[in-house]
C-alpha positions in Angstrom: 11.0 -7.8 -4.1 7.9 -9.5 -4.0 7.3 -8.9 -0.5 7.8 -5.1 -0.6 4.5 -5.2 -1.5 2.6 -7.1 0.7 0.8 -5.3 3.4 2.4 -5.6 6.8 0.3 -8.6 8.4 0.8 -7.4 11.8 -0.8 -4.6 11.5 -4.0 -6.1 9.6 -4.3 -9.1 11.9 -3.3 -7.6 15.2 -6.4 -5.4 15.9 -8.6 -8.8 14.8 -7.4 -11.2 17.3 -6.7 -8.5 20.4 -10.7 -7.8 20.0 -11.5 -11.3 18.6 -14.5 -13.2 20.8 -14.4 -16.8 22.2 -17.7 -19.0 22.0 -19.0 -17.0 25.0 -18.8 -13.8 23.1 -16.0 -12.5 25.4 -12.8 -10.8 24.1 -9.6 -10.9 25.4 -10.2 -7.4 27.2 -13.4 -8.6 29.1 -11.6 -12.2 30.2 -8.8 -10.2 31.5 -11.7 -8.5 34.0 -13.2 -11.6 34.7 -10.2 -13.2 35.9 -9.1 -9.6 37.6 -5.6 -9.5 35.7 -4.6 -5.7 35.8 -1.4 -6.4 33.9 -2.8 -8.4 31.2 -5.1 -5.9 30.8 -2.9 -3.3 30.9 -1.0 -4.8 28.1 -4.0 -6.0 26.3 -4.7 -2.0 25.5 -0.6 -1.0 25.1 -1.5 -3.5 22.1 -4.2 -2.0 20.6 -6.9 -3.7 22.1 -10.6 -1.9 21.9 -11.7 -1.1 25.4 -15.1 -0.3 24.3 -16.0 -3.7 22.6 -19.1 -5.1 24.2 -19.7 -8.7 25.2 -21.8 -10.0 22.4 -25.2 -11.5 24.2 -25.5 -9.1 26.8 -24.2 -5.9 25.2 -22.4 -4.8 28.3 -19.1 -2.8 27.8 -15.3 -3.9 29.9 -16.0 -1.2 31.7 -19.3 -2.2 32.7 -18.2 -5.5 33.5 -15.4 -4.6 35.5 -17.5 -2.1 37.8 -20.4 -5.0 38.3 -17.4 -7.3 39.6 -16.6 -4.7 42.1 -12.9 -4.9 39.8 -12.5 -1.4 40.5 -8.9 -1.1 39.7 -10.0 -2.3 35.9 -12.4 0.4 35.8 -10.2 3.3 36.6 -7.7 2.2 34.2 -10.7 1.7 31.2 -12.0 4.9 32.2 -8.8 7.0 32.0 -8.2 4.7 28.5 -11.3 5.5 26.9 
C-alpha cells in the first residue's frame, strides 16, 4: 500500500511543534514556567519536548527561567531531566 511507505508523521512533526516558538520566541516548555504549570510541564517533556531550548531574544535556557521566577519546583524537575 501506498501508505506503507510514508514516514510516520507523528514522529517527524511531534518534536517541531513541542519546541516550536510563539511570536515572543517562547516555546511551549518556557510558557509552561511562566505560567508555573508543573504538570504541563511535566508532560511537555514525557512528549519529547527539548528542555534545553533557549528563549530566542534573550538566550536564557527553561531552566534559567524557571530559577529567576523563584519556580523552583520547575527547576528541579529540568535539572534532574537534563
Amino acid at each position: 500500500m501506498l501508505f506503507d511507505y510514508l514516514p510516520d508523521i507523528n514522529n517527524i512533526f511531534r518534536p517541531l511543534l513541542l519546541n516550536a516558538e510563539n511570536k515572543e520566541g517562547q516555546t511551549p516548555i518556557i510558557q509552561a514556567i511562566i505560567i508555573k504549570d508543573l504538570q504541563v510541564l511535566q508532560l511537555l517533556v514525557t512528549l519529547g519536548a527539548n528542555v534545553n531550548v533557549p528563549l530566542l531574544n534573550t538566550n536564557r535556557t527553561p531552566l534559567m527561567i524557571a530559577v529567576y521566577t523563584g519556580y523552583l519546583q520547575a527547576a528541579s524537575f529540568l535539572i534532574d531531566k537534563g
